[in-house]
N, C-alpha and C positions, 0 to 999 in steps of 0.2 A: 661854464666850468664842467669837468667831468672826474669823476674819479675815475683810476684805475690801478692796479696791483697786478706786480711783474714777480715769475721768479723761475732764476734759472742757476743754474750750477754753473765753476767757473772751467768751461776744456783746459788740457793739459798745456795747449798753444799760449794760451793767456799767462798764466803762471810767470810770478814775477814783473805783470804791467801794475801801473796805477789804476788804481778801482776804479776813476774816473775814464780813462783812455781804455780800461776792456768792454766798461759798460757803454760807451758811445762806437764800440766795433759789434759788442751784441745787441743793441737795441737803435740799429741804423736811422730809424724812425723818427729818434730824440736826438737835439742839437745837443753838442757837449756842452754846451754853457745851460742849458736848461737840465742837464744831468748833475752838474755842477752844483746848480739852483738845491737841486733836490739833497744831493750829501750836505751840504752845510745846514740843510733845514731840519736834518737827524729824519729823514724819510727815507734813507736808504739803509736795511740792516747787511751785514755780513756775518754769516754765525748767530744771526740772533744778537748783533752790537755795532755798537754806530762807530763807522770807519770815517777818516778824512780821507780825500779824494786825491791826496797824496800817499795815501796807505798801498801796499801793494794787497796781492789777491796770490792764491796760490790755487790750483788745479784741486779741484772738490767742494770748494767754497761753496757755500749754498747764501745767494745772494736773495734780499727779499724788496722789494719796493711797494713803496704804499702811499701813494700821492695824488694832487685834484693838479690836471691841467687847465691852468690860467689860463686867461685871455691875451695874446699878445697883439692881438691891434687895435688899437685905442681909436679907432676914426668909427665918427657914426654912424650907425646905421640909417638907410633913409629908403621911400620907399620908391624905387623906381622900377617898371616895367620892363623884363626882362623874358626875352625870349626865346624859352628853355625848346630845344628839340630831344632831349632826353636828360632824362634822369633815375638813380638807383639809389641805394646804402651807399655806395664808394663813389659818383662822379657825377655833375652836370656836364652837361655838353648846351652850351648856348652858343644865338646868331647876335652879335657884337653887332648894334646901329653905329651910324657915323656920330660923330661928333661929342661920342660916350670916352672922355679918359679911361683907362684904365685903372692906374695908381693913382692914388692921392700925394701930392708934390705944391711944390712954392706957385699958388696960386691958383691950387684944384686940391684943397681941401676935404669938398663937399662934391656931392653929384660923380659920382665917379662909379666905375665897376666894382669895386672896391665896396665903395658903403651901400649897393644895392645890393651884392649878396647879402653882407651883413643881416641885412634884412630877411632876404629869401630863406636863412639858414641861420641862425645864430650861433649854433654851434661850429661854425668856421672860424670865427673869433681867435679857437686855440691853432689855427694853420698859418704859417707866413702865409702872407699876402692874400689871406683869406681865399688861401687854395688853388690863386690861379699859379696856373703851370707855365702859362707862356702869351706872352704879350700882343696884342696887337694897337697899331699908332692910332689915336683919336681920329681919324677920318677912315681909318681904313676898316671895312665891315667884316662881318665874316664868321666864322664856326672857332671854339675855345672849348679848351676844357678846365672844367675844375672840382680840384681834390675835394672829398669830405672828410677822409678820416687821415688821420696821421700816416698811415702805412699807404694807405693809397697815394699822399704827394708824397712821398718819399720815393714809391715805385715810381710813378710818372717823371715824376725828375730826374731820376737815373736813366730812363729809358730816354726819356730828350735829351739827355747830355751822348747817349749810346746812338742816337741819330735815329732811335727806331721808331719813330711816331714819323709818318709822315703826313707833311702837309701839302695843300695844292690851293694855288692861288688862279685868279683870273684876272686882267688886266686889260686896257686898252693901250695902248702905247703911241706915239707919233711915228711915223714913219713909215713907208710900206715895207715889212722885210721878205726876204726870199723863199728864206727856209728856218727851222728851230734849229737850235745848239745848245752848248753848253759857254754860261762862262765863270771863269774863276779866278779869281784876283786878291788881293788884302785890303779889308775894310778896317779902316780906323776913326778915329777925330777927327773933323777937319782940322787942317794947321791952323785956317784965320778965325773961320765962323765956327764956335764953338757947340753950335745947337745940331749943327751939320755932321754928317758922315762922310767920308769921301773913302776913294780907293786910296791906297799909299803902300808900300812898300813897310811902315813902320806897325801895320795894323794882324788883324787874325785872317786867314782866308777864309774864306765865303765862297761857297758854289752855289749856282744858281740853273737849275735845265727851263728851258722853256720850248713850247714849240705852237706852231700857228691853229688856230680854230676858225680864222677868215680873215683874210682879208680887205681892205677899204683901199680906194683911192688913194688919202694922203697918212691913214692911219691902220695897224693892227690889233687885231682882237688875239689875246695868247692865252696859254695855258704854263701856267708854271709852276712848277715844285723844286721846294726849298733842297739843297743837300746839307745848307749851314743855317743856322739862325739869327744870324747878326744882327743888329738894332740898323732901320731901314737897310736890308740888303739890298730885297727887288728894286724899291727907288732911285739905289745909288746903281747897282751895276746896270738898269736899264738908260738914265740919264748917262751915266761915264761911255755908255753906246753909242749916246748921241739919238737915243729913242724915249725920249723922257715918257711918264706915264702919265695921260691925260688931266690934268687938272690937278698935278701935284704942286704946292703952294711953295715947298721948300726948295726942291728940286727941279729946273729946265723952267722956269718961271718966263712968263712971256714967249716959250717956244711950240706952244699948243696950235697956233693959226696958221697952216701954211698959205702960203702966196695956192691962188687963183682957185681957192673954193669958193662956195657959192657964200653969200653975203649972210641969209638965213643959218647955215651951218655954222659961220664965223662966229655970230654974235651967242647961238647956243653953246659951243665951246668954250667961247669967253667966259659964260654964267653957271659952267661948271665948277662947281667950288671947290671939291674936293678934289683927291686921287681917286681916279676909276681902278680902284684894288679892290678887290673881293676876295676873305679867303676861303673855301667853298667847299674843302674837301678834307676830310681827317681821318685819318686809320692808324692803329692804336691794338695792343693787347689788355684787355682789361685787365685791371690790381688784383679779381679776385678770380674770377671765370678761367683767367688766362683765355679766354676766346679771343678771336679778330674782330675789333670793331671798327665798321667803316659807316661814316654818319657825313651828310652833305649842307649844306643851309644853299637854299636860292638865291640867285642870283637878286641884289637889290632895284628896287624902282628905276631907281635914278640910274644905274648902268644900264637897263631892259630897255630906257629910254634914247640913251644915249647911242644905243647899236641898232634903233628903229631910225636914228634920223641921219646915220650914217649910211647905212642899207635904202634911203631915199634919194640921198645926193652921191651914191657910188658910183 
């Protein structure tokens, strides 16, 4: 928990809203239901007197707050090993192992990204999602940021919704391709399989740029950055290519072997378990510097491995 105390006059613009809908426009930071929280608890004064959050507000108000922000994720902390490449007052920046949930959900309670900050930070407790700003799938490795203070995921969050964090992914994919492009389509819910994503017409677009770092035989090595953030973008728009991305379980399943590699390369493909996705590269305005930060995480084991015994049977 933390205390803190807000106060601000109300501008001429406000004048005649609800004390709740001005103070969730001037204190972008706090959810209206959590400002909400705060008038009913008589912690928010107006004039020196407790308003309901239906009350209007008139231009000169002098508004006062005085409250301890709660914990709102109840999931536990626990201590798991995490592999921080930077950290400040406002943000981690960690490299995401495989096989690490993110969110805790039906059936990932426990062990998650989720209840290892917890840990690292207790005070994240008062951030949704204990500050992470933006997802990535349990196999897929990679570089993340997350909030520490209030203001800071609220900036981060507007900023990825504003497209201005970019990310950059690395991948292996099936196929040999020619050249990079762009593609761009609508990602929604699968119609059948409900866990799936597919392209559809009924869904949001998604763009996706990629372009080649080498070549293989029967497979590519790519470089790609996001333009949209869909839930499985890369996956879906590289398999709907007809280039699924190596060892992805959901996606092009059984289409990693092509006819007439060598036998050795066959069976280490097969025993790739994952997706060969990395996401490797992040640039970003910081919350408080306003600087440019650009931070990378290496390439994982098991991909390093993966593009040495391709580079043997090329």
């Amino acid at each position: 928990m933390r205390k803190i105390q807000l106060e601000i006059v109300i501008p001429e613009k406000f004048k005649g809203k609800r004390l709740d809908l001005a103070l969730s426009k001037l204190f972008p930071e706090h959810s209206r239901s959590r400002i909400q929280s705060w008038i009913k608890a008589g912690e928010v004064e107006v004039n020196n007197s407790k308003y309901k959050q239906r009350n209007v507000v008139n231009s000169g108000d002098i508004i006062k707050i005085n409250t301890t922000l709660k914990s709102i994720d109840k999931h536990q902390a626990e201590h798991i090993g995490l592999d921080v490449i930077h950290e400040d007052k406002a943000i981690i920046i960690l490299n995401k192992p495989a096989g690490l949930v993110v969110h805790p959900g039906a059936g990932n309670q426990k062990h998650t990204l989720v209840n290892a900050l917890l840990h690292f930070d207790e005070k994240l407790d008062v951030l949704p999602r204990a500050g992470i700003i933006h997802r990535l799938d349990k196999d897929t490795t990679g570089i993340m940021i997350i909030a520490r203070t209030i203001e800071s995921y609220t900036y981060l969050v507007n900023e990825l919704q504003k497209r201005n964090i970019k990310r950059n992914y690395k991948a292996i994919i099936c196929g040999r391709l020619v050249a990079g492009g762009v593609i761009e389509n609508k990602i929604g819910r699968h119609p059948v399989h409900r866990t799936k994503m597919a392209v559809t017409d009924k869904g949001k677009l998604a763009t996706t740029h990629y372009r080649i770092i080498k070549k293989f035989q029967h497979y590519t090595y790519l470089d790609i950055q996001l333009g949209t953030g869909r839930t499985h973008q890369i996956r879906v728009h590289m398999n709907n290519e007809k280039h699924p991305i190596i060892g992805d379980p959901l996606y092009g399943k059984n289409t990693f072997i092509k006819k007439g590699i060598d036998a050795s390369l066959r069976e280490f493909i097969k025993n790739f378990k994952r997706q060969a996705l990395h996401a490797y590269n992040l640039e970003f305005t910081h919350p408080i510097s306003k600087k440019i930060i650009s931070l990378k995480a290496e390439l994982p084991d098991d991909m390093n491995n993966l593009i040495k015994i391709l580079e043997m049977y090329d």
